[in-house]
C-alpha positions as CSV (number, residue, x, y, z in Angstrom):
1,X,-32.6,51.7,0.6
2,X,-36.2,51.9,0.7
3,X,-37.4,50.4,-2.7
4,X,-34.2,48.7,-3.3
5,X,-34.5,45.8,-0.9
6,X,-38.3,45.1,-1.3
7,X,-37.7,45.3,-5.4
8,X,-34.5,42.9,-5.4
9,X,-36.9,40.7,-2.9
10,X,-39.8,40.3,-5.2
11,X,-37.7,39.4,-7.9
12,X,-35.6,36.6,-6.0
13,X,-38.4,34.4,-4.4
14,X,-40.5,34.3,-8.0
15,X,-37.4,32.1,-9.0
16,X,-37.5,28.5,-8.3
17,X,-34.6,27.3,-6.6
18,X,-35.3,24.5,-4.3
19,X,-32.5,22.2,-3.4
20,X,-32.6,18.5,-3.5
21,X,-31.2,16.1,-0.7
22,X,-31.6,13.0,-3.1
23,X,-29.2,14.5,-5.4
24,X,-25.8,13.7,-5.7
25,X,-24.7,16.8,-7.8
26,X,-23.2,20.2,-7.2
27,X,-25.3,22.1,-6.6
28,X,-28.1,19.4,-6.0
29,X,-29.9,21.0,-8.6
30,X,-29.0,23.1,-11.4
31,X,-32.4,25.7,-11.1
32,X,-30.8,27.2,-8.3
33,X,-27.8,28.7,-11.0
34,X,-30.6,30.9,-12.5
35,X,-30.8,32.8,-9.5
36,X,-27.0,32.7,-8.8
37,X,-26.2,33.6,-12.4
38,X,-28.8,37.1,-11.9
39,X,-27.0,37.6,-8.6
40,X,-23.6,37.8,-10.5
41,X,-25.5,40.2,-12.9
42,X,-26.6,42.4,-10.5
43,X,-23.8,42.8,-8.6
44,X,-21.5,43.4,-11.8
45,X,-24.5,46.4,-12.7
46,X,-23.3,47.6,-9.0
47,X,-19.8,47.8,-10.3
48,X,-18.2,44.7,-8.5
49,X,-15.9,44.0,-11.2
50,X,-14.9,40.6,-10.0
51,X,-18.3,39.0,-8.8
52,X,-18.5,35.3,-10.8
53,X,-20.3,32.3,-10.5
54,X,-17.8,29.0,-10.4
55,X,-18.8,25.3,-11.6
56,X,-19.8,24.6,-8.4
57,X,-22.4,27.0,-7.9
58,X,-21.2,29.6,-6.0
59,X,-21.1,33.8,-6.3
60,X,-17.8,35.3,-5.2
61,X,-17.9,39.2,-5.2
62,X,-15.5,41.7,-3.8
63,X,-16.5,45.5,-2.6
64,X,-13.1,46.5,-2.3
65,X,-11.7,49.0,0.7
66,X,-11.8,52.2,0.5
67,X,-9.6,53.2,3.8
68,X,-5.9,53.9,4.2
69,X,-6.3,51.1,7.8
70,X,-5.4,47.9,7.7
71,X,-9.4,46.8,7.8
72,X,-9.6,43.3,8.5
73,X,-11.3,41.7,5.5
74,X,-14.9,40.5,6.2
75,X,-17.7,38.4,4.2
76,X,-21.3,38.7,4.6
77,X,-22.9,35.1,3.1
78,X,-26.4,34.1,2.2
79,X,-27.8,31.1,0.5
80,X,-29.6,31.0,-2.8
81,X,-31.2,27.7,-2.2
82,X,-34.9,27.4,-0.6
83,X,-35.9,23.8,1.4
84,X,-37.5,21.0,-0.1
85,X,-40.1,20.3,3.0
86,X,-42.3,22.4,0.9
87,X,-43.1,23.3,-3.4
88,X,-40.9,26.8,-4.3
89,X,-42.4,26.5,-7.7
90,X,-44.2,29.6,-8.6
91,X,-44.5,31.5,-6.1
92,X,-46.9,34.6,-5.8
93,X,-45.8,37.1,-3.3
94,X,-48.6,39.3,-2.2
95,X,-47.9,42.6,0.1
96,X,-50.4,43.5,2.9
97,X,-49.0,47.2,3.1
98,X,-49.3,48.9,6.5
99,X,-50.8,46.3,8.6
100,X,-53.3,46.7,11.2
101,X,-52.8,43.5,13.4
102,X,-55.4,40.6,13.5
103,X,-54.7,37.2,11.7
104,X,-53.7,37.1,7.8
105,X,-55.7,35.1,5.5
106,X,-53.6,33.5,2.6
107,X,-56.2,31.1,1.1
108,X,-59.6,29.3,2.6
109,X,-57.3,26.8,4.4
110,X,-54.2,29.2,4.6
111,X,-54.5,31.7,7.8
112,X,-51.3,33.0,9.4
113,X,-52.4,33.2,13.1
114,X,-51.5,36.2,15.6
115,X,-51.1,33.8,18.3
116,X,-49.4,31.5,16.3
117,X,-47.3,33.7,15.1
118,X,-46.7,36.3,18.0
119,X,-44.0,38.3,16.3
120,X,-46.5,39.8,14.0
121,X,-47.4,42.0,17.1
122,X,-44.5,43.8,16.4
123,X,-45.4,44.5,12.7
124,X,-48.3,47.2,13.3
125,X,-48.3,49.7,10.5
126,X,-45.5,47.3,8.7
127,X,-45.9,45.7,5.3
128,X,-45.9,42.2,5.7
129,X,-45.1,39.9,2.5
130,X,-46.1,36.6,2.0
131,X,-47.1,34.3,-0.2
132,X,-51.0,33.1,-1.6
133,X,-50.5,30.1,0.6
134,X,-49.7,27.7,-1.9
135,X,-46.2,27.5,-2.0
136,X,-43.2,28.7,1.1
137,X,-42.3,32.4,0.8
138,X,-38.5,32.0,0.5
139,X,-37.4,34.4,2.7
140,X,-35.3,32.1,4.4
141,X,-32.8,32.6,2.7
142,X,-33.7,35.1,0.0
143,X,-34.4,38.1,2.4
144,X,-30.5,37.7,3.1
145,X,-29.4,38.0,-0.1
146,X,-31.6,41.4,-1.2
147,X,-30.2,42.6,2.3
148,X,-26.7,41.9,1.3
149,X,-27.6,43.4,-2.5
150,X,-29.3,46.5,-1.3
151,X,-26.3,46.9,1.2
152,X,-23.4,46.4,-1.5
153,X,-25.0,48.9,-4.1
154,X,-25.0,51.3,-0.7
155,X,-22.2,51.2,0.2
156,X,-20.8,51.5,-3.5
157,X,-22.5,54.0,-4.3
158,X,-21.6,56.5,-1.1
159,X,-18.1,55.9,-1.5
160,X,-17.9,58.8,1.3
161,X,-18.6,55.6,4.1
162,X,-15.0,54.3,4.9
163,X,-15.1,51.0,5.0
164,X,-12.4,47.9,4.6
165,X,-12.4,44.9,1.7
166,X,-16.0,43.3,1.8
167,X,-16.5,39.6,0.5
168,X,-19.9,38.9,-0.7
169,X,-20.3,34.6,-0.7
170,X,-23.6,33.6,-2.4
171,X,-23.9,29.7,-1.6
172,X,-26.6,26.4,-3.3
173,X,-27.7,23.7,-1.5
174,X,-27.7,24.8,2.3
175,X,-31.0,24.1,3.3
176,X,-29.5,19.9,2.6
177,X,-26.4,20.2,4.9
178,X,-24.0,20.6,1.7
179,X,-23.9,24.6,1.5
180,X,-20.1,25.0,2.1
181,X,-18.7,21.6,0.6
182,X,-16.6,22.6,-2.2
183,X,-16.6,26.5,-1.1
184,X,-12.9,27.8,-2.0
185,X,-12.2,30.2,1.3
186,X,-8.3,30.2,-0.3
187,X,-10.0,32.0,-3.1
188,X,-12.7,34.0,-0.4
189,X,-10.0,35.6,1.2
190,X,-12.1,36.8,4.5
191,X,-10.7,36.4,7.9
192,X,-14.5,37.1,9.8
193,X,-17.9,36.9,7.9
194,X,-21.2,37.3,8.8
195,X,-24.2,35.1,7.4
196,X,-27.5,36.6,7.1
197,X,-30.2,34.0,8.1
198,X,-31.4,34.8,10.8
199,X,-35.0,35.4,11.8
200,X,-36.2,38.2,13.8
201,X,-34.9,42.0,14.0
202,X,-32.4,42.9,15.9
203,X,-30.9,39.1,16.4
204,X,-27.2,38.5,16.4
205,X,-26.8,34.3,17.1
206,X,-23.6,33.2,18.0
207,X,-24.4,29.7,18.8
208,X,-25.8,26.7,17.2
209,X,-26.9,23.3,18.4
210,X,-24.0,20.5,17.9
211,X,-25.3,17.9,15.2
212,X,-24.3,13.9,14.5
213,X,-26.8,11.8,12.0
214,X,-27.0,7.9,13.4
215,X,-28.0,5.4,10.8
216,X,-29.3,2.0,12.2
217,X,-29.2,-1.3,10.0
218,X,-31.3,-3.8,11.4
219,X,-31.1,-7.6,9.6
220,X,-33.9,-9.7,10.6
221,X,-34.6,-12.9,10.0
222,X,-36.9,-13.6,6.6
223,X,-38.9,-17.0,6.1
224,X,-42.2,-17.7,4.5
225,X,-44.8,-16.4,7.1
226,X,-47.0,-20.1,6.9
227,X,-43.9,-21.5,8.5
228,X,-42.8,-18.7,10.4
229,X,-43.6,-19.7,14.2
230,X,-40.5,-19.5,16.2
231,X,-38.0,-18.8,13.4
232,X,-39.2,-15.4,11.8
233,X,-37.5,-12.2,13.3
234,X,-39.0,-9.1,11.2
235,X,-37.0,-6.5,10.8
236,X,-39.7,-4.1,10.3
237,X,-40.9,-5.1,13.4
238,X,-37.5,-4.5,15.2
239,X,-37.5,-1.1,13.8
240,X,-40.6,0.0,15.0
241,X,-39.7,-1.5,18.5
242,X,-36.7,0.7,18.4
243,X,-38.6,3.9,18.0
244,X,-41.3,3.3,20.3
245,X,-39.1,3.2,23.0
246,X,-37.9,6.8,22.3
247,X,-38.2,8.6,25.3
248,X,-41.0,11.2,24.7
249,X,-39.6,14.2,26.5
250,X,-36.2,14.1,24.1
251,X,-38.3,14.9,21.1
252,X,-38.2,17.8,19.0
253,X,-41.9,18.3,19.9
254,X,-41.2,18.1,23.4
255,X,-38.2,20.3,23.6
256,X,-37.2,24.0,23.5
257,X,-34.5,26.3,25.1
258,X,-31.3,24.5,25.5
259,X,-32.7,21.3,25.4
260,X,-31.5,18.8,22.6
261,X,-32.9,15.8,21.0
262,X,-33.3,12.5,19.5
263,X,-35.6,12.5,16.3
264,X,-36.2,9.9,13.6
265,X,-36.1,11.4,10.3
266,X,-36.1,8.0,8.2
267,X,-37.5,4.4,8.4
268,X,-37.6,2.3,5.5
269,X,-37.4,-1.8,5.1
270,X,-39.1,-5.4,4.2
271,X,-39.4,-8.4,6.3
272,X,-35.5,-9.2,6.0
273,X,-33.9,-5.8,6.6
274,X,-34.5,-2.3,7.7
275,X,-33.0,0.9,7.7
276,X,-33.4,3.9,10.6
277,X,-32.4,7.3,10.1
278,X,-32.2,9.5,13.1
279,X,-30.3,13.1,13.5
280,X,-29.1,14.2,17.3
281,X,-29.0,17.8,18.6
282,X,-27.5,19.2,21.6
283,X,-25.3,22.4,22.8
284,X,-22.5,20.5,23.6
285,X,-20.7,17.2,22.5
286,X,-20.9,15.9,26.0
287,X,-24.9,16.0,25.3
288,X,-24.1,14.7,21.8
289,X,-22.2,11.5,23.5
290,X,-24.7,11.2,26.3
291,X,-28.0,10.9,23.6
292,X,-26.4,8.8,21.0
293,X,-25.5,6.3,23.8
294,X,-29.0,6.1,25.2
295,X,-30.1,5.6,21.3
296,X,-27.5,2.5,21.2
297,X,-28.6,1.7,24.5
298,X,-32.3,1.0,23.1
299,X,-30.9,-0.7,20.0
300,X,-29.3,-3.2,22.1
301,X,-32.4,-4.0,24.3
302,X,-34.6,-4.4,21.6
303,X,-32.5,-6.6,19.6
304,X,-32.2,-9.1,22.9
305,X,-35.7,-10.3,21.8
306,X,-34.4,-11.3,18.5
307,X,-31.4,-13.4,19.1
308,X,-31.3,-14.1,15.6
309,X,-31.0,-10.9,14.4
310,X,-28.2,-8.1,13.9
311,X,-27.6,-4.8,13.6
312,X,-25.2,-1.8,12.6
313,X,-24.9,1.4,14.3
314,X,-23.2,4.1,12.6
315,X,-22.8,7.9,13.7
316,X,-22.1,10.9,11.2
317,X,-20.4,14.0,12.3
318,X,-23.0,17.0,10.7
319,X,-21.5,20.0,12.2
320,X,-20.3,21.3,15.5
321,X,-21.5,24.2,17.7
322,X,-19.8,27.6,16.1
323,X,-19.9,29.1,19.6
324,X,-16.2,27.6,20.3
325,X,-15.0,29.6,17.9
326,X,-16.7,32.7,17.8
327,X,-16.2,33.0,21.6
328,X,-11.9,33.3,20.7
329,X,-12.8,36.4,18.5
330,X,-15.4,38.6,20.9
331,X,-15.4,41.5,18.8
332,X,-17.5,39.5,16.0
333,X,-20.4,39.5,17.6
334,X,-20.3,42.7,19.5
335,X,-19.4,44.5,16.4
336,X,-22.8,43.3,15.7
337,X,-24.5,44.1,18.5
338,X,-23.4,47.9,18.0
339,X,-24.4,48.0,14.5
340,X,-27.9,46.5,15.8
341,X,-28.1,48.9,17.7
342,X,-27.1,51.9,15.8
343,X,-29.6,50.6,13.0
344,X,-32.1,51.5,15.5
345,X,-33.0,48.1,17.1
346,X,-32.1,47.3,20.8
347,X,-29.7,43.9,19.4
348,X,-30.7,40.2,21.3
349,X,-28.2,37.5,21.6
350,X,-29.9,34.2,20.9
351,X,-28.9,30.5,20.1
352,X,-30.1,28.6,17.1
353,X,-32.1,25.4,17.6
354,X,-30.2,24.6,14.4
355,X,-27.4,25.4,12.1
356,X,-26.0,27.8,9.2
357,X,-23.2,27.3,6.7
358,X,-22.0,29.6,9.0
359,X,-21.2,26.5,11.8
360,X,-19.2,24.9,9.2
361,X,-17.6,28.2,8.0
362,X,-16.4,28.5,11.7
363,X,-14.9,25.3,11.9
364,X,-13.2,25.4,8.3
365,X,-10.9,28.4,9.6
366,X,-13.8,31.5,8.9
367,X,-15.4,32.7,12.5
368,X,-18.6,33.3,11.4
369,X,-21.6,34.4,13.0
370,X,-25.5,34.9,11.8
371,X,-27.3,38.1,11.3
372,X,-31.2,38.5,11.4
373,X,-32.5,38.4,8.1
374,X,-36.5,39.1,9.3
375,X,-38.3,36.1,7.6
376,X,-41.0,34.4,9.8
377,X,-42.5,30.4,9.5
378,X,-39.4,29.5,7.3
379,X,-40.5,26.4,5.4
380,X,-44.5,26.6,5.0
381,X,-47.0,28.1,3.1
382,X,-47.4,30.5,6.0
383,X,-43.4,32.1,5.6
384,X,-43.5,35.9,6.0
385,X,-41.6,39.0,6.4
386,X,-41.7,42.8,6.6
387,X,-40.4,45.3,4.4
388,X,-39.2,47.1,6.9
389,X,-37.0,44.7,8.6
390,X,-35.0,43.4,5.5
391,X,-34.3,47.0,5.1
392,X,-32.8,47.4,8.7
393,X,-30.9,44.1,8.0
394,X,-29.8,46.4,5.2
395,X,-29.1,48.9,7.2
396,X,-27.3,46.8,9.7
397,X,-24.5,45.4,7.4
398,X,-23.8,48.7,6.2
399,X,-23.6,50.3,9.9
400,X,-20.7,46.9,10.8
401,X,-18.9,47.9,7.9
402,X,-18.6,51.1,8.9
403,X,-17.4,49.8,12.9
404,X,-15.0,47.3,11.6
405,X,-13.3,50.1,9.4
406,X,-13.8,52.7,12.8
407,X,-12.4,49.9,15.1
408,X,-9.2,49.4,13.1
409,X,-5.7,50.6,14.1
């Protein structure tokens, strides 16, 4: 699996397939198909016969069984789409082949930093990809699906490794929150999958933060401002009111761990009405509850100064904590943790300060948990990751096909 993995890399992340949260399509934007359609080519060269691309932008593909057990069917899923904080288009990946520590210069105003970046401590003698500082890497999640690739063709081709009916899901649009709205799991047929989206070797995350979006309408009161005094309530004003009194230590920039937050993510408005976007984080929907009713709690206070004025208050479900359901099906995740292990790697349980298709996977009837996929500084010119770990992500999917096939009765 050596060259595979790095080659199938190299080619993925020089395609342009940024998603688009403004969109209203499926998939948001139809560049990320030119990946998805190569993905289908690929994997029919590997001899999936059955591996498509439907109208909705999404790359089914079966490796079927190739044991006389009833193997439980599983899926390993990756995304095709990168995020739209930062420019995908035309990336130039650039290899600094056996490292020898110290900080990585990308450009005169590019440098990836040891002690920013910490994990690179690990990659002595590695070779570290990245890009020339101009553009994100794409690793997250492109790195996931050469992983997946490189472990398919594998596993097809040593057709002496028993192993059960593998689903391979290919999905657009996750980095905007829409990666597994019209994905047909009827169709999918898995009853456990895996996504690979993680970041650093040897991680097996069963866990993900518990998400709402709140969306605040404030309508002020609008007159000419030379006859303002003691009639004008500006909504602007109210909105900025609102997020100043934010506590600062439930911040994304104040928080880590298990903490979760309140961050504003949107303000827009004129003199008559404004709009407030915010998105809530915690571990549990107790937290959820607890954060969304301070938020309403400020809304309220502020607005007492401007008896004039209104406002709406509206929360969103996003996705839910996949921990509730991965914890009814243990052997998931320590299937994982033995095929961590076996690919050399001493396996870490960790939570995400986020979420994967794979939290609304869980919750749509497919226990799912996330796999390390080895990229670094996801979103930003400074995104990185090492040869060498995609290919024991590689190596990892291949060593849990092999236990869920041993593990069967």
């Amino acid at each position: 699996m050596t060259d595979s993995v790095t080659d199938r890399f190299l080619r993925y992340v020089v395609i342009d397939t940024q998603s688009d949260p403004k969109s209203t399509t499926q998939p948001t934007t139809e560049k990320q198909k030119n990946l998805s359609r190569l993905l289908v080519e690929e994997l029919l060269a590997i001899g999936l016969a059955d591996a498509h691309l439907d109208e909705h932008g999404y790359v089914f593909a079966t490796i079927p069984s190739n044991s006389d057990k009833p193997v439980p069917v599983i899926c390993f899923c990756s995304h095709v789409d990168t995020a739209p904080d930062f420019t995908g288009t035309n990336v130039k990946p650039q290899m600094v082949k056996d490292y020898r520590g110290g900080d990585i210069q990308l450009s005169p105003n590019q440098v990836i930093r040891v002690d920013d970046h910490p994990a690179l401590r690990d990659q002595i003698g590695n070779d570290i990809i990245t890009t020339d500082g101009t553009t994100l890497l794409g690793a997250d999640d492109k790195a996931g699906l050469a992983e997946i690739m490189t472990a398919a063709k594998f596993l097809v081709d040593n057709p002496d490794i028993k192993h059960g009916t593998i689903k391979i899901l290919f999905t657009p649009d996750e980095e905007v929150g829409r990666g597994v709205d019209k994905a047909d799991l009827k169709k999918l047929g898995a009853q456990f999958a895996y996504t690979v989206d993680g970041e650093t070797a040897g991680h097996i995350e069963d866990e993900t933060f518990s998400a709402d979006g709140v969306e605040i309408t404030i309508a002020g009161v609008a007159i000419h401002p030379g006859f303002a005094k003691g009639k004008m309530e500006n909504a602007i004003k109210i909105a900025g009111a609102i997020i100043d009194r934010l506590p600062k230590d439930i911040a994304p920039e104040t928080t880590a761990g298990r903490d979760g937050f309140i961050h504003p993510t949107g303000v827009t408005g004129s003199m008559e009405k404004a709009e407030l976007s915010f998105i809530v984080r915690d571990f549990n929907d107790d937290g959820l509850a607890v954060k969304e009713a301070m938020l309403e709690k400020i809304v309220k206070e502020v607005m007492a100064d401007y008896p004039g004025s209104s406002y709406t208050f509206e929360v969103k479900e996003q996705y839910r904590n996949m921990k509730a359901i991965l914890d009814r099906h243990p052997e998931i995740v320590e299937y994982a943790v033995e095929s961590i292990r076996r690919a050399g790697m001493e396996p870490v349980r960790g939570s995400i300060r986020g979420g994967t298709d794979g939290s609304r996977l869980s919750f749509m009837g497919l226990p799912c948990a996330n796999l390390f996929a080895g990229g670094h500084a996801f979103h930003s010119p400074l995104e990185w990751v090492s040869r060498q770990d995609m290919e024991k992500a590689a190596q990892t999917i291949v060593e849990l096909a092999k236990i869920w096939e041993e593990r069967s009765q």
